[in-house]
N, C-alpha and C positions, 0 to 999 in steps of 0.2 A: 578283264583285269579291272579292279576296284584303284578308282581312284584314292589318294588321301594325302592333304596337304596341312601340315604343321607346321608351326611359328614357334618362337619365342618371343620376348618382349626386347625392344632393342634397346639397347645399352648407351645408356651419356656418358659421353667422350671427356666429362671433366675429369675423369682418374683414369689412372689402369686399370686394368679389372682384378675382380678378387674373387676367392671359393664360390661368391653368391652369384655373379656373373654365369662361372663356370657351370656351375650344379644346374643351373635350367638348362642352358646348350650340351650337357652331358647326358640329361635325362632326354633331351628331345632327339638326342642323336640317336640314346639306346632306341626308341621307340622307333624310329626310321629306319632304323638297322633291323629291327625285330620284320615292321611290315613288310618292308623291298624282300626279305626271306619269303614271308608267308606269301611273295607273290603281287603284292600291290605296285599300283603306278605312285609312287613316293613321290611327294615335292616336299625338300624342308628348307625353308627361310630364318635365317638369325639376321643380324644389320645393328648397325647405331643409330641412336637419338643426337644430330648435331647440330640443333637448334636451340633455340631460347636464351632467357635470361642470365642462367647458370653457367651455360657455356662464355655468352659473353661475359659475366666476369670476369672468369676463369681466367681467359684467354687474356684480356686489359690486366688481370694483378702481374702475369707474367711479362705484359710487354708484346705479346703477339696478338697477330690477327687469331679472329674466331676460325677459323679456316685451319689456319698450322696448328692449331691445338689437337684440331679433329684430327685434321691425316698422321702425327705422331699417334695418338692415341688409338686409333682405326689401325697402323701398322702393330701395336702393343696388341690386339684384339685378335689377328690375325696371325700375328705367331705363336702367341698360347692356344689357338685354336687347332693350330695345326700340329701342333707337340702332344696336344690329350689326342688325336687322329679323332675331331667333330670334323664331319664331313656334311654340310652343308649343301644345295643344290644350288643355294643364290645366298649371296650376301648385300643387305637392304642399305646405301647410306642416306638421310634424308636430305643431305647437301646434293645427291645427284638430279641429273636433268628430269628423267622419267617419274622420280616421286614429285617435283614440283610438279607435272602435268598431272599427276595421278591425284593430288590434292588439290590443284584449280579444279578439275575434272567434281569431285564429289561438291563441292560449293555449289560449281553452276547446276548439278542437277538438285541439288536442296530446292534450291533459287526458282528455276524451273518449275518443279513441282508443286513446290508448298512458298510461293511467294515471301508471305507472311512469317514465315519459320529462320529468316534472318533479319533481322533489323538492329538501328543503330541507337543507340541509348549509354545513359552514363550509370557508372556503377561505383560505390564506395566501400571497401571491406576491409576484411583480413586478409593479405596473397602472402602466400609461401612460398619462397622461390625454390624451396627443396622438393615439392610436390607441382611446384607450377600450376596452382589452381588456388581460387579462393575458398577459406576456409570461414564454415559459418561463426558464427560469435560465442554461442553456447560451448564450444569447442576451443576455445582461445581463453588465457589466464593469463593475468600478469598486466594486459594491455586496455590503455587507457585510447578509445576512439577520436580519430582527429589527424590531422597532418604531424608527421613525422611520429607517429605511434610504433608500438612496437608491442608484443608479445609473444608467449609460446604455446604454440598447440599440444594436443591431445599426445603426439608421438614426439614430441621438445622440441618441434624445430621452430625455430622462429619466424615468425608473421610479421608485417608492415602494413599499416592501414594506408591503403593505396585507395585514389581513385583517380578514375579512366573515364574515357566517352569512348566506347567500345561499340563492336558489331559484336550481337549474344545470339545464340540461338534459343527458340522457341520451346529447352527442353520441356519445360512444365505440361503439356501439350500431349506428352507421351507414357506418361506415369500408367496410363491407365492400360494400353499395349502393351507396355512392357510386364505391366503385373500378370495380363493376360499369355504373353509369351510366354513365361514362367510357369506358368500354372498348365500349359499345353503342351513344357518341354523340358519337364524337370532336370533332365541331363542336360541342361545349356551350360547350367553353372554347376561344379564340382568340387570339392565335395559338397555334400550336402548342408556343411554348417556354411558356405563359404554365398549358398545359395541365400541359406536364410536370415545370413548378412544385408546383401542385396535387397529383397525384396522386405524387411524392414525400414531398409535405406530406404527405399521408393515409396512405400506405403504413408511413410510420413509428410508425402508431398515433395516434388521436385521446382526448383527455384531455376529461372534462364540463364543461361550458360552463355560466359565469356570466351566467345571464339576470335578474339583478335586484342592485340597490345598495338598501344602508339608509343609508348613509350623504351620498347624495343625495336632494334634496327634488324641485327640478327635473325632472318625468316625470311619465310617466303612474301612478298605483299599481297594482302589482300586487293582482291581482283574489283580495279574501279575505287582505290581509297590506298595509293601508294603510300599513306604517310601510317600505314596500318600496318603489322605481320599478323599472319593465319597464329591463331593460337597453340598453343604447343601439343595440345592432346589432337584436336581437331589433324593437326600437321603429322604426331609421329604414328596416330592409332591407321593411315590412310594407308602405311609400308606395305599394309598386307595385300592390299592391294596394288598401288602402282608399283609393287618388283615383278606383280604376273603381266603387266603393259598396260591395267585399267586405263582409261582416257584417252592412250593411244592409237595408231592405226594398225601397232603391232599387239593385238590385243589375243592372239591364240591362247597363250597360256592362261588369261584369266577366263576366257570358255571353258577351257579343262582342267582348271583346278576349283576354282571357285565355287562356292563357298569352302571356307577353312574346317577342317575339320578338327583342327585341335588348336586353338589357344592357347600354349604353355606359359604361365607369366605368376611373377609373385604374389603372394595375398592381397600386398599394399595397395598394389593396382587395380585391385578387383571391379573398381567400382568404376574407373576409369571404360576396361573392356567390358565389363556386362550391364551399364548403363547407357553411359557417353555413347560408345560405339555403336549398341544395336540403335538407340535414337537415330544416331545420325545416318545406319543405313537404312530404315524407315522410312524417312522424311525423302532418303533419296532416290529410294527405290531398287536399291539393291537386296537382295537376298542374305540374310542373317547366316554367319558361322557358326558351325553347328555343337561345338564347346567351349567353355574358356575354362580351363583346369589352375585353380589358384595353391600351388604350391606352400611350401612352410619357411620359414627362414632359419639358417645355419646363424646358431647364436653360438659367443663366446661369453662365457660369466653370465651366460643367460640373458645375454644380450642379443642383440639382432648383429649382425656383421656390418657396419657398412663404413664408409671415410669420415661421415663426421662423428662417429664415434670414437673414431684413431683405433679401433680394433680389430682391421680387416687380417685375412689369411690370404698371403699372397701363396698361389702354385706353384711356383718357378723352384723352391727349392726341393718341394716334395716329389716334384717331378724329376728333378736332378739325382737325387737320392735312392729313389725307391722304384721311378719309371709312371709314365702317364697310365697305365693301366690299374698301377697299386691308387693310385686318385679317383680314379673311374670307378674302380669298385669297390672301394671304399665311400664312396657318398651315397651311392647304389643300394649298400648293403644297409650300412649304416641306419641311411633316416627312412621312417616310414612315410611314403609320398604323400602329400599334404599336411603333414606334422612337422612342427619343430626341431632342431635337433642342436645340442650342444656339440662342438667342435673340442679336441684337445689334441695333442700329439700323441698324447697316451693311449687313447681310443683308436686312430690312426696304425699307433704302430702293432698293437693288441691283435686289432683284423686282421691287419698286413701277416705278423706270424701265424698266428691259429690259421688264419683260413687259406691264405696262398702259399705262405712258406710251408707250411707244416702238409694242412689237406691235400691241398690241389695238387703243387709242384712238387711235393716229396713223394706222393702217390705215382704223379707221373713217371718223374726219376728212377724207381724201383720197380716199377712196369716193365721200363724201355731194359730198364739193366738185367732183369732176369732173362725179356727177351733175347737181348743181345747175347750173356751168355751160353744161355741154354742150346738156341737156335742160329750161332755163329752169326750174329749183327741183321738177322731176320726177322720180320713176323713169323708165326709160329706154320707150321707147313699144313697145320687139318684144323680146320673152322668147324663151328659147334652153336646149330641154333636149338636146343633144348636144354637151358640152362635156368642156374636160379636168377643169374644178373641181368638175361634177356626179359624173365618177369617182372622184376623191379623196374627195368625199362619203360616198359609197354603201360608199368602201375604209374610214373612217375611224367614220365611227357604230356600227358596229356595236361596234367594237373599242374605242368609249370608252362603251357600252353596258354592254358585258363588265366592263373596268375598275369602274363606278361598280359593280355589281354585286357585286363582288368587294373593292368598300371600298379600291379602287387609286386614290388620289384623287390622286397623283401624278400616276399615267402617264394617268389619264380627261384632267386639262388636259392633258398633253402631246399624246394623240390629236386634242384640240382645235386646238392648237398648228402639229400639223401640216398640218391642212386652213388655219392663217392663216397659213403658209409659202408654200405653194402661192398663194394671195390673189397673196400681196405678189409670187412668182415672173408670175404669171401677169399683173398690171399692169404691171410692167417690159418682161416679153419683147414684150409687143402693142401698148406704146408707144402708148396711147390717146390723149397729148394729139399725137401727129404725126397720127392718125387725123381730129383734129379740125382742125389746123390747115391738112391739104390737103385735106380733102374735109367737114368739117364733120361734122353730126349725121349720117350714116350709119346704115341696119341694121344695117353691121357692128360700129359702134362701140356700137351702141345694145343689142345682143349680149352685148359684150364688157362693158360696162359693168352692164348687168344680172346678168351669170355673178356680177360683183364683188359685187356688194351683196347678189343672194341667199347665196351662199357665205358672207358675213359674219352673215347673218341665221341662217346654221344654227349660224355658230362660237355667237354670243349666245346663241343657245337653249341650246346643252352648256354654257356658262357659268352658270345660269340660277341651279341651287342654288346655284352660287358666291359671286353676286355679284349679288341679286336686283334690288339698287334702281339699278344699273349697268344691267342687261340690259335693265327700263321702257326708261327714257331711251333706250340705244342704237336699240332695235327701231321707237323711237316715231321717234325721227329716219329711219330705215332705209325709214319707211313703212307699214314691220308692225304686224300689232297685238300691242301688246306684254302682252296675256294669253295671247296664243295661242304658251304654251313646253312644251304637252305633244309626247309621243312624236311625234304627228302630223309636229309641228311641224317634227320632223329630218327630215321627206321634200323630196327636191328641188321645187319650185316652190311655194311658200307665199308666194314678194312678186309682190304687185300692179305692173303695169303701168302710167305714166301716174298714178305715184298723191304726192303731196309729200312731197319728203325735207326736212331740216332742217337747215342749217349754224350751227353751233354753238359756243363755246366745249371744247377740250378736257374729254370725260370725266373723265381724267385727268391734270390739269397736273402736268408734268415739276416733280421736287422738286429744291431745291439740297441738294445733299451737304453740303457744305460748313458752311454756313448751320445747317441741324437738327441736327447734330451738335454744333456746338459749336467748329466751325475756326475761325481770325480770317484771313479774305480779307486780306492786305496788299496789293494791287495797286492803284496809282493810275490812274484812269481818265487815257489819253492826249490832251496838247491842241495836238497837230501833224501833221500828216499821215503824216511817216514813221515817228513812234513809232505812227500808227493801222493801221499794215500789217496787219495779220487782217481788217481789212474787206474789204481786196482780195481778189485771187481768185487774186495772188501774191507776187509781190514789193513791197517799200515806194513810197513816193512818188516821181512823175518828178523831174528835177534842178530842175524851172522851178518846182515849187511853192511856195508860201505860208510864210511861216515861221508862226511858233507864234501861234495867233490863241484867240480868246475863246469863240467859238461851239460849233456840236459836231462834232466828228469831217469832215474832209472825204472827200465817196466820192468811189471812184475803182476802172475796172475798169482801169489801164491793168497789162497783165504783165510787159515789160520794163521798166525805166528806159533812157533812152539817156544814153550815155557810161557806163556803168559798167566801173569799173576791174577791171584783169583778175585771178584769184587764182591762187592756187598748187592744185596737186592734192589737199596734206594739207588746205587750207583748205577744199576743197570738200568732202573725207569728214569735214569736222568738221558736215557739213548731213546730220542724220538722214531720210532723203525712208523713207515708207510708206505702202503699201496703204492703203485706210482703206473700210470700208463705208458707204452714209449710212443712220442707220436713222430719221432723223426730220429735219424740214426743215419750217421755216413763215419768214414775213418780219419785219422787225423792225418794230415800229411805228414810223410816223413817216418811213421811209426806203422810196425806189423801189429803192435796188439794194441793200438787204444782206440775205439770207438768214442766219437762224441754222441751223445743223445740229449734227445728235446722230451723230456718227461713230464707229466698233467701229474698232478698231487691233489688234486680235486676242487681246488680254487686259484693254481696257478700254474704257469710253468717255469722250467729250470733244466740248466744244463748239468747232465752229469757227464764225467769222462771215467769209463771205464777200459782197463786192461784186457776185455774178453774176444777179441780181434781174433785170436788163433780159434777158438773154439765159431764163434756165431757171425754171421754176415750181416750188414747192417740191415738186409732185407728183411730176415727172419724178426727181426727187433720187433719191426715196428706193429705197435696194435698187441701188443703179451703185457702182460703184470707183473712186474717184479715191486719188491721190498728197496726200501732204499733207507738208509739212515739218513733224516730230512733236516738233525738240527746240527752239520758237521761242520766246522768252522771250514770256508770257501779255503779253497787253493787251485794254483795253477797248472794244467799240466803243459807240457811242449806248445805254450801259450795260448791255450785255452783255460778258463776260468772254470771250474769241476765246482758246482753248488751240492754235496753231499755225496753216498755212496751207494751202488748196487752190492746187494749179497748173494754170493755164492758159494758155492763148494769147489775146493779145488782137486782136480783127480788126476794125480801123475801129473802134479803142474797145470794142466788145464781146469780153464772154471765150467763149472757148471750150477746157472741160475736159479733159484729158490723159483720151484713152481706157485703159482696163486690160480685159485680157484677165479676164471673168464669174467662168473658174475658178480666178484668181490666190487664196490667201488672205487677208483682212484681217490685217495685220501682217507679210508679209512685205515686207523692205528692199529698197528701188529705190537700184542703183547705177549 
C-alpha cells in the first residue's frame, strides 16, 4: 500500500471562512477520497493559523483574548466543514501543545546543524501585517521611509516601516540549492508558471529571513530569548509536520507519512512554501515534500475574494439552499485547477440545473422509474454484458482515471459526462417504453433496462469524490451498495439482478433562477382558457370554450381551434417556431394531462408546460426534438410559469408531437 499524505494551507482565525477557504479543503478532500479508493494509505491534514500580529489585533479591536477569537472561529471552521462532509484525518491548530514542540523541535535542529544559519540582528523595512512578512521597497508605493511610515504594496495592502532587532535566518545561504532542487525536480512546484514564478523569485538573489518579532506577544517564544515569538511562517509552515508528532516521542506517524506529498495552498503563498519552507528543511535536515500545488483564486468583479476586500462568498446559504454537494461540484467543475475563476450566482445556479438537475438526477429518476415500473420496484431480472454502454465504459474510465490523477478535475466530470450522454442516447434510440407497451417485461427490455441502471451506477461511482453524500443516496436507490465506490467499483457488472430500486423525490430539485437571485416575477397566473394556452400542446382554447371562470386552469390537448381566421404571411413570420431539446420532463401535480418540461433552445433553457400527459410519459420526453413557439408571451399553468409552446397534432383529442429530424440542432428556426 502506497503511502500519500496531503495538506492544505491552514487558515487565520481572524474571519469566518469563505468560498476560498473552502475550495482548497474541497479540492483536497476530492483528492483523498479519489486515493483512499484507488487503495492508498491516505493521510489528510487541514488546521488554522492562530498566531501573530493579525490575530492579535483582531482579538484587542473586539475586547477578547487572542485565545477566544481562535476557538469561536476554529468552531465556525469546523462546522462548515462538516456540512460540505471534508473529511479530514487530523485537524492542525497552532495554539496546541504538539505544534509548539514541533516548532522548538525544527529551531534547535537548524541550531544544531548549521550554527551560523540563526542569528540575531536588526532589520528596518516595509511589514505587512496582511502577509506577515517584510515587503521589499521596490514593491511598496506611496510610502515614505522612517518611523511611523506607511505605504501600499504590490497586492494594496498596506505596509508599516517597522524596525526590529530580530533572530533572521540565514536564507540567502540557500538560493543556490534551491535553484538546483528545482531544476532536479521540476514537479516540486505546480503548475508550471507557478514554478517559474519561484525560481525567478530566487534567481534574483535571496535577502535573511526574519524568524522572530519582539514586538508581538502572541506566539510561541523563541527558545533562550523569551522577549521574542517564532515568526509566523517559520511557526505556521512547521503544522505539517508537528500534527504527524515531529519532535515528539510519539513520533510514528511522522515515520510513515513524511515527506508530504501534496502541498495544497493558494498562489499567494507560493513563495512562502516553496522557498521559506524547503530552506528551512535543508538547513535542518529533514527531507523535502514532494509538491506544493499553487492553486488559482475565486474572484468576484475580477477580484480575488478575500475580507479586506468586503467581497467574500459565504457558504452557509448556498448550502442551505441547494445542499453541500451542489458547492462541491460546482467549484469542482467550474474552475480549471490552478486558474482563476470568477464566482456569480448565475454561474452557480446554470451548473446546478444543466448539470445535476437536468443530466445526472433527472437521468437517474427515469432510470429508477422505468425500472420500477416495468419490473414491479426491481432491477431488471437478466443482465447483459455485450452492450454499446458497457464500451463507452471501458472507453471512458480509464480516461477519467487519468484525468483525476493528473488533478484534471474538469475534464474527470466531463469523461463522466460523457458515459451519461450515451445513458440518455441510449434510452431514447431503444425506445424502452414502446418495448413495454407492445410486448411487456421482455429479456429484451430487461437488458436494455439493466445496461441503464448499471451504466449510471458507474457514472455515481466517478462522481463519488465529488459529491459523496449525493452518490450514498443515488447507488442506494440504484440497488448498489453504496460503500462499494472503490476502483472495483468502475468495472462493468457490479448491479445486482432482481434486487429493489427506489423511486424517489428529485436528488436534485430544479432551482428557480428567477426567485434566488433576486428577479420580481411579474406575471399574473391565468384564469381562462385561452390566456391558459402553454398548457396545451399548441394553440389556445377551441371557440366553444368557457369564458373566464374561478377555478384552475382548464386542460385541454385540442391543437387546432376551428374556425380560425386566416393571417397574412408577415403575421405568421411574426411566430418565432424553434428546435427545442427536452432535457427534463415530470407531471404537474394535481393534473392528468400536463407535463412540465426543461427545454435547450440552443443558448438557453426554459420551461414549457404542455397538456400531452394522456398521450406521452415524461420518460419518452426526454432527449426528442420538438418545435415549440419560442416568442409567446409567458403564462401560468396550475402554478407553473409555461415560457412558450410545444406543437402537435391532435388525433380524437390526443396530441401527437411534430417529429424533427435527431440531427436538427436545438435552436435552429422552423420556417
Amino acid at each position: 500500500m502506497t503511502k500519500f499524505y496531503i495538506t492544505t494551507a491552514i487558515s487565520y482565525v481572524n474571519d469566518d471562512p469563505h468560498i476560498g477557504h473552502m475550495y482548497e479543503a474541497i479540492v483536497a478532500d476530492v483528492i483523498a477520497r479519489h486515493r483512499r479508493r484507488m487503495g492508498d494509505d491516505v493521510r489528510f491534514l487541514t488546521g488554522t493559523d492562530e498566531h501573530g500580529q493579525k490575530i492579535e489585533r483582531a482579538a484587542a479591536k473586539e475586547g477578547i483574548l487572542p485565545i477566544e477569537l481562535a476557538d469561536r472561529v476554529v468552531n465556525t471552521h469546523h462546522e462548515l466543514r462538516k456540512k460540505l462532509n471534508i473529511v479530514p484525518d487530523d485537524f492542525i491548530r497552532t495554539t496546541e501543545a504538539r505544534h509548539r514542540i514541533g516548532v522548538l523541535e525544527l529551531v534547535k535542529r537548524i541550531q544544531e546543524r548549521n550554527p551560523e544559519d540563526i542569528y540575531l540582528g536588526e532589520h528596518s523595512g516595509w511589514y505587512c501585517q496582511s502577509e506577515e512578512t517584510f515587503i521589499p521597497e521596490n514593491q511598496v508605493r506611496n510610502g515614505t521611509p522612517g518611523p511611523g511610515g506607511t505605504g501600499i504594496d504590490q497586492d494594496n495592502h498596506k505596509v508599516e516601516w517597522t524596525t526590529e532587532r530580530n533572530y533572521f535566518f540565514a536564507l540567502s545561504r540557500y538560493a543556490d540549492r534551491l535553484l538546483a532542487h528545482y531544476r532536479e525536480h521540476p514537479e516540486f512546484v505546480v503548475p508550471p508558471t507557478r514554478l517559474n514564478e519561484v525560481v525567478s523569485f530566487v534567481s534574483q538573489g535571496l535577502r535573511d529571513l526574519s524568524i522572530s518579532r519582539s514586538s508581538i506577544k502572541w506566539g510561541i517564544p523563541f527558545p533562550g530569548a523569551s522577549d521574542h515569538v517564532i515568526y509566523v511562517w517559520m511557526d505556521a509552515l512547521t503544522n505539517y509536520m508537528s500534527a504527524l508528532g515531529f519532535g515528539s516521542a510519539e513520533h510514528d506517524l511522522f515515520d510513515r507519512y513524511w515527506p508530504a506529498d501534496m502541498h495544497i495552498i493558494g498562489k499567494d503563498i507560493i513563495r512562502f512554501h516553496a522557498v521559506y519552507w524547503p530552506a528551512f528543511l535543508m538547513a535542518a535536515g529533514v527531507e523535502l515534500p514532494k509538491q506544493v500545488i499553487g492553486h488559482g483564486f475565486w474572484l468576484r468583479d475580477q477580484q480575488k475574494i478575500s475580507k479586506s476586500l468586503g467581497n467574500v462568498v459565504r457558504p452557509y446559504n448556498i448550502i442551505e439552499d441547494f445542499g453541500a454537494d451542489a458547492l462541491r461540484f460546482y467549484v469542482m467543475r467550474e474552475m480549471v485547477f490552478g486558474q482563476d475563476q470568477d464566482y456569480s450566482d448565475q454561474s452557480l445556479l446554470t451548473r446546478y440545473n444543466a448539470d445535476l438537475a437536468n443530466d445526472l438526477g433527472n437521468t437517474l429518476s427515469r432510470a429508477i422509474k422505468m425500472s420500477d415500473t416495468y419490473f414491479k420496484g426491481k432491477t431488471p431480472p437478466e443482465r447483459c454484458f455485450v452492450n454499446d454502454l458497457r464500451d463507452s465504459a471501458e472507453k471512458v474510465v480509464p480516461e477519467y482515471l487519468k484525468h483525476m490523477d493528473e488533478l484534471a478535475f474538469q475534464r474527470a466530470i466531463e469523461a463522466a459526462w460523457e458515459l451519461l450522454n450515451e445513458i440518455n442516447s441510449y434510452i431514447v434510440t431503444r425506445e424502452p417504453w414502446k418495448l413495454y407497451k407492445n410486448g411487456g417485461a421482455t429479456g429484451a427490455l430487461s437488458r436494455i433496462i439493466w445496461d441503464t441502471l448499471e451504466a449510471l451506477r458507474i457514472v455515481w461511482v466517478m462522481m463519488a469524490p465529488f459529491i459523496p453524500a449525493s452518490t450514498r443516496e443515488a447507488l442506494s436507490r440504484l440497488g448498489a451498495d453504496p460503500d462499494d465506490i472503490g476502483v472495483r467499483a468502475l468495472e462493468w457488472g457490479g448491479l445486482d439482478a432482481s434486487v429493489p430500486v427506489r423511486v424517489a423525490d428529485p436528488i436534485f430539485p430544479r432551482a428557480d433562477v428567477a426567485q434566488y437571485i433576486g428577479e420580481t416575477n411579474t406575471m399574473e397566473e391565468t384564469k381562462t382558457e385561452t390566456a391558459a394556452a402553454p398548457d396545451t400542446a399548441s394553440a389556445p382554447a377551441t371557440s366553444d370554450a368557457q369564458p373566464a371562470h374561478s377555478g384552475p386552469p382548464i386542460e385541454t390537448t385540442q391543437a387546432v381551434p376551428p374556425g380560425i381566421a386566416p393571417i397574412t404571411i408577415d403575421q405568421f413570420m411574426e411566430v418565432d417556431l424553434r428546435v427545442a431539446e427536452v432535457r427534463a420532463a415530470e407531471r404537474v401535480p394535481k393534473s392528468k394531462k400536463l407535463i412540465k418540461m426543461t427545454v435547450f433552445t440552443g443558448d438557453a433553457e426554459r420551461t414549457i408546460v404542455a397538456g400531452i400527459g394522456t398521450t406521452y410519459t415524461p420518460e419518452e420526453l426526454v432527449g426528442r426534438k420538438v418545435v415549440i413557439v419560442a416568442n409567446l408571451q409567458p403564462a401560468k399553468l396550475m402554478g407553473v410559469e409555461s415560457n412558450g409552446m410545444v406543437l402537435a397534432a391532435s388525433i380524437g383529442g390526443d396530441a401527437s408531437l411534430l417529429s424533427v429530424d435527431p440531427n436538427v440542432p436545438a435552436g435552429t428556426k422552423v420556417k
